[in-house]
C-alpha positions as CSV (number, residue, x, y, z in Angstrom):
1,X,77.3,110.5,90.3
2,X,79.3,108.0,92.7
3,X,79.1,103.9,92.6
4,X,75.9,104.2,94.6
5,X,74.1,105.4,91.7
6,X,76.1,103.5,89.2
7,X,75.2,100.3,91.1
8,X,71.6,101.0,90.4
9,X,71.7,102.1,86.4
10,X,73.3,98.8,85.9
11,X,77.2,100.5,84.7
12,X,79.3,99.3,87.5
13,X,77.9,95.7,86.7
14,X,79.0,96.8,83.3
15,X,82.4,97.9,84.2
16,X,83.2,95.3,86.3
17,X,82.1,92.4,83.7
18,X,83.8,94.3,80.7
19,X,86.9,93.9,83.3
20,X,87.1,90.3,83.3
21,X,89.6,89.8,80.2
22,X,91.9,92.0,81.8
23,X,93.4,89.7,83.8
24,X,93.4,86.7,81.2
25,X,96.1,89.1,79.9
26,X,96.7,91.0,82.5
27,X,96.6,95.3,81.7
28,X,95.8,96.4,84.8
29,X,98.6,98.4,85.4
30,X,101.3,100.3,83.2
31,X,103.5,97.4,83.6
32,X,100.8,95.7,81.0
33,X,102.7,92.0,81.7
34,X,100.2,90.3,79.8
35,X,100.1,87.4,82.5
36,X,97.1,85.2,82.7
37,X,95.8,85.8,86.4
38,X,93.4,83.3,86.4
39,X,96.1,80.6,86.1
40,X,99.3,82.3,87.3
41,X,100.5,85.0,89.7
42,X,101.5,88.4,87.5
43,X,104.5,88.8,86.3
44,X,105.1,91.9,88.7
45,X,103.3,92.2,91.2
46,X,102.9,88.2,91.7
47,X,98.8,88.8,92.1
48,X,96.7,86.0,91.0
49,X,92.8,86.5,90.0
50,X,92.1,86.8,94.1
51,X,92.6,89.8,96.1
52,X,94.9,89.0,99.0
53,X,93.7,91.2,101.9
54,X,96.5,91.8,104.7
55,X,94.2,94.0,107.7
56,X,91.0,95.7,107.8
57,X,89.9,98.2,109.7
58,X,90.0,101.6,111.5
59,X,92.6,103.5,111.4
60,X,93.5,107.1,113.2
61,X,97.2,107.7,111.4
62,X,95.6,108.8,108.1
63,X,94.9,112.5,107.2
64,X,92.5,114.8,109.1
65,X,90.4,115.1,106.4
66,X,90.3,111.3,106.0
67,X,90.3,110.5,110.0
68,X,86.9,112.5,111.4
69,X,85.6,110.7,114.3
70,X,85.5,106.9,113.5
71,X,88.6,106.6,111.9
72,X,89.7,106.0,108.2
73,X,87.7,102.2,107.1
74,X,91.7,100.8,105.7
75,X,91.6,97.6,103.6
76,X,95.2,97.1,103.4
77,X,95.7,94.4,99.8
78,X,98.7,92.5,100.1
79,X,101.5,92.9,97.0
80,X,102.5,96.1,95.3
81,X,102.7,96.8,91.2
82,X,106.2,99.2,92.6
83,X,109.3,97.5,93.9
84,X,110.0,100.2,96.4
85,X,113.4,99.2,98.2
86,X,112.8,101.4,101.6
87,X,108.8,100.1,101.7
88,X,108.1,100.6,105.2
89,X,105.4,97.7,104.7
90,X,107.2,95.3,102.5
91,X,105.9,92.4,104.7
92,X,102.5,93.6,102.9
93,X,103.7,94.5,99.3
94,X,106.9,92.3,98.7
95,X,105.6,89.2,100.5
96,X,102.8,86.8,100.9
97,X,100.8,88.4,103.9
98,X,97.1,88.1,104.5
99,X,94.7,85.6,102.9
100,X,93.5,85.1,99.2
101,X,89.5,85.7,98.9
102,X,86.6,86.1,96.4
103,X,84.5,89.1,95.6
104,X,82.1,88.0,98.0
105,X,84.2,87.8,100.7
106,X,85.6,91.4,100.1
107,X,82.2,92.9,99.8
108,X,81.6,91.4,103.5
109,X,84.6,92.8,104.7
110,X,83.6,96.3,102.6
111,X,80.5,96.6,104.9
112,X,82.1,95.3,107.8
113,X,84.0,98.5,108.2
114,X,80.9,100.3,107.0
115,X,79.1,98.9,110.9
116,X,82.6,99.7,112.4
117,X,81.4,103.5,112.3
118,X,83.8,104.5,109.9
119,X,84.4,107.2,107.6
120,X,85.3,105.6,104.5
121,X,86.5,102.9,102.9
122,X,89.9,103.2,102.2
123,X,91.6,100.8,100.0
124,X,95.5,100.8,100.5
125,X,97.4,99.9,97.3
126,X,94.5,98.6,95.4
127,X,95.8,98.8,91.7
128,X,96.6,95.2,90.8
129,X,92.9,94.6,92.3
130,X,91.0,96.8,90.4
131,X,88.6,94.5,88.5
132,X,88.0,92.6,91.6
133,X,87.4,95.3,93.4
134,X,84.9,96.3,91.2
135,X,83.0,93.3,91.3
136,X,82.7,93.3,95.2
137,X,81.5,97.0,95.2
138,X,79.0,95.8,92.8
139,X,77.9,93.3,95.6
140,X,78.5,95.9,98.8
141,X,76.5,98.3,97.1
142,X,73.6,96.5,96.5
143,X,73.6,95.3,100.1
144,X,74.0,99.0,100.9
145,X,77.2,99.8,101.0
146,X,77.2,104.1,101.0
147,X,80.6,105.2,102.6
148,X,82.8,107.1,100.1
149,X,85.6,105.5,98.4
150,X,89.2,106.4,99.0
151,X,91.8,104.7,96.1
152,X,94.6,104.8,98.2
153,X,97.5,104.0,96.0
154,X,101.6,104.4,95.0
155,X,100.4,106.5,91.9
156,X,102.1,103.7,89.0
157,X,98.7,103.4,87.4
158,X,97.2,103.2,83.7
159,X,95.1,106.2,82.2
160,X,92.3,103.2,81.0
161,X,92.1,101.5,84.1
162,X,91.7,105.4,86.4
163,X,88.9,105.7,83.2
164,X,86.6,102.9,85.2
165,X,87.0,104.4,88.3
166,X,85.1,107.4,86.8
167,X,82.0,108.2,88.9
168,X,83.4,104.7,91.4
169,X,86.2,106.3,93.6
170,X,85.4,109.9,95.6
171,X,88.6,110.4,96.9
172,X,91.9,110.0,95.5
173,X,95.2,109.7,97.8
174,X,98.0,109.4,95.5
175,X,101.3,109.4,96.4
176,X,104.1,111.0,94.3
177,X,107.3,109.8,95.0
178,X,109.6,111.0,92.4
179,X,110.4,113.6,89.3
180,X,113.3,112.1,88.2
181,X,113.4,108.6,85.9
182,X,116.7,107.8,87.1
183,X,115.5,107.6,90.8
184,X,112.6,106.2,90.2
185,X,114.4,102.9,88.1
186,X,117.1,102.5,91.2
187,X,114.6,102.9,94.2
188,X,111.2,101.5,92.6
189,X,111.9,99.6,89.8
190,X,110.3,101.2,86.3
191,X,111.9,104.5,84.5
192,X,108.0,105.5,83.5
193,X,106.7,106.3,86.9
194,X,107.2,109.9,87.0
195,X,105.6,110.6,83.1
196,X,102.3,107.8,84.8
197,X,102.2,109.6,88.0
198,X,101.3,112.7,86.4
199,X,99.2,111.5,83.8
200,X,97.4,109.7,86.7
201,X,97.2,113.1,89.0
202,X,95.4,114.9,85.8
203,X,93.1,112.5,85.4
204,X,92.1,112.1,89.2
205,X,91.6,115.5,89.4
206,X,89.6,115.9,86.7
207,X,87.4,113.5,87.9
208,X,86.5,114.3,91.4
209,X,88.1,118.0,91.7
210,X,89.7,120.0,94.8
211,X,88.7,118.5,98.2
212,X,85.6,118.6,99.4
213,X,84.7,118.6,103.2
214,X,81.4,118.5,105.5
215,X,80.4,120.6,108.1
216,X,82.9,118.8,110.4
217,X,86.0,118.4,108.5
218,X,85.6,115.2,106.8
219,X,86.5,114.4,103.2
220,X,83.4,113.7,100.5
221,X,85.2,114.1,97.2
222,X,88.2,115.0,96.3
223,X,91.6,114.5,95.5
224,X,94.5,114.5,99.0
225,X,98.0,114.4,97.4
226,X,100.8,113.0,99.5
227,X,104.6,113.3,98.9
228,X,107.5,111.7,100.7
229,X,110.5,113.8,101.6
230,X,113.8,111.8,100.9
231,X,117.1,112.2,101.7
232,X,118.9,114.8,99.6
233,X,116.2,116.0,97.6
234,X,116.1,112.8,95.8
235,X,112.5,113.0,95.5
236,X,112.4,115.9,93.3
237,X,110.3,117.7,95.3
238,X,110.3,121.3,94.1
239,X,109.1,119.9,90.4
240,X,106.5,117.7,92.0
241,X,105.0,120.9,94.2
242,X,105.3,123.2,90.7
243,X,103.5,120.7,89.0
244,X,100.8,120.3,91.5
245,X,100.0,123.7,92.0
246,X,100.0,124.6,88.2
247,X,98.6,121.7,86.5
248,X,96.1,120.6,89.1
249,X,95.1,123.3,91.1
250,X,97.1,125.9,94.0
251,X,94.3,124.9,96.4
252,X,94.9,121.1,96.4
253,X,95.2,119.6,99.5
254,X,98.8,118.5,99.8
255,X,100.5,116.2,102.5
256,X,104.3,116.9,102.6
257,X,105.2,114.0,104.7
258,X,108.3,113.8,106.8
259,X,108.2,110.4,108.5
260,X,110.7,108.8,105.6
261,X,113.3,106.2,107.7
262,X,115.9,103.6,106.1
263,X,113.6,100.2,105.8
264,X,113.1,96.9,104.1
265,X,116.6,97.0,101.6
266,X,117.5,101.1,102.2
267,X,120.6,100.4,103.9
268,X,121.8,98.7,100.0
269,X,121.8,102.4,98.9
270,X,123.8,104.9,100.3
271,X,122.1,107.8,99.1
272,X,119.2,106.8,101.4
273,X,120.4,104.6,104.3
274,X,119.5,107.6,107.0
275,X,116.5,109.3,107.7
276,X,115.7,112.9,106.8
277,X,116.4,115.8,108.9
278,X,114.2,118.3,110.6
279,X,115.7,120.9,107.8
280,X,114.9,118.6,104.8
281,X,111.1,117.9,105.6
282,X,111.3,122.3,106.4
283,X,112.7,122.8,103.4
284,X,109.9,120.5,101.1
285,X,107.3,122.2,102.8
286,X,108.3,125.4,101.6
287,X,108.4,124.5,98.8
288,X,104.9,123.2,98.7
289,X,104.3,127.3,99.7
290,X,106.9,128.5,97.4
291,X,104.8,127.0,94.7
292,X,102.2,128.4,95.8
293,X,99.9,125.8,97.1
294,X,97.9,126.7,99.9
295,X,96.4,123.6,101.5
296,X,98.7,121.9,103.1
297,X,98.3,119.1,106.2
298,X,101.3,120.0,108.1
């Protein structure tokens, strides 16, 4: 089932409606702030009852899978539910970039990409959006809106909100940045986001499964895990990989990035005011093998 067919039965208009009084006290996210959006900017993320849209769309930088022939349909949302202090776009998720809109507005920009020849809609850091975002697939859809859905997303997310996304999103692309609670506090800004992040990556996967391509290479359904290499291991990266290949799946298509540089506030941290090396980002992806994952984008 995707949001197509939910459109029709009538349960996204559910979902999105029974989403509403989420935001008069706001439990979006695992942050659960209890802000009233439709008065005041959350406590966190400082995201009001509008989604604020940065960019839209094509974009070639993204995944194989994700890329095809008419790019990857990006709707980058503007502020972040993770205080990341090397974000290499915290002009988009610390700041006040792009332009407040309704659900209508969205759902034009949703089809927009659709006409641009794109392969999918990919929403980039759409958490703190989520009921909106609903509501203007709702509208997309019923205009015929038919691309598949990509939740593109820093992976700090709550178990009930993923639940609604049941049968909505068919790809997931989840970051997962750290193991360690420690490191996660200092560089993001909440202790819990290795114990959500997993809890999240079980749950996505249960929900749309292993990756799922056409006859020429381009994702359907499925779940694309990404994972940033940092300097001196301070991701955790050999838990991460162990946990990916044993609790999800060994043939989960994994990204083990390597493009990590010092941004934004990095240079405040000494542990991470440099780049990684050659031999780090080396070094993760064997461990992604070591572990004994086998699809990996590198």
């Amino acid at each position: 089932m995707r949001y197509t067919d939910l459109q029709v039965s009538g349960e996204l208009r559910r979902r999105a409606e029974g989403m509403d009084s989420w935001l008069q006290h706001c439990v979006v996210c695992p942050h659960e702030c209890g802000t009233d959006r439709t008065k005041e900017a959350g406590a966190f993320c400082q995201a009001t009852d509008r989604v604020r849209i940065v960019s839209f769309g094509p974009h070639f930088g993204e995944e194989r899978p994700l890329v095809g022939r008419g790019g990857s349909g990006t709707i980058f949302f503007g502020r972040c539910n993770l205080r990341c202090v090397y974000c290499q776009n915290y002009d988009i998720s610390q700041a006040d970039s792009g332009t407040e809109i309704g659900p209508e507005a969205l759902a034009d920009i949703m089809l927009q990409v659709q006409k641009m020849g794109c392969e999918n809609i990919n929403l980039v850091s759409p958490t703190h959006f989520t009921p909106q975002i609903l509501k203007a697939l709702l509208l997309a859809a019923a205009q015929g809106l038919h691309l598949p859905l990509v939740w593109n997303t820093g992976t700090f997310e709550r178990l009930a909100t993923l639940r609604m996304l049941e049968g909505v999103v068919d790809i997931y692309l989840p970051d997962t940045k750290y193991a360690d609670p420690q490191v996660a506090q200092r560089l993001s800004g909440t202790a819990d986001y290795p114990r959500r992040m997993r809890e999240a990556l079980r749950e996505m996967h249960r929900q749309v499964g292993d990756l799922v391509t056409d006859h020429q290479g381009v994702a359907v359904r499925g779940i694309i895990v990404r994972h940033l290499v940092l300097p001196g291991g301070l991701a955790g990266t050999a838990e991460i990989m162990r946990f990916i290949a044993e609790e999800l799946s060994p043939d989960t298509y994994v990204n083990v990035m390597g493009q990590y540089r010092p941004e934004y506030r990095a240079g405040e941290y000494p542990e991470i005011a440099r780049s990684v090396t050659v031999e780090e980002v080396a070094e993760g992806r064997r461990l992604a093998r070591a572990a004994g994952l086998r699809r990996l984008d590198c």
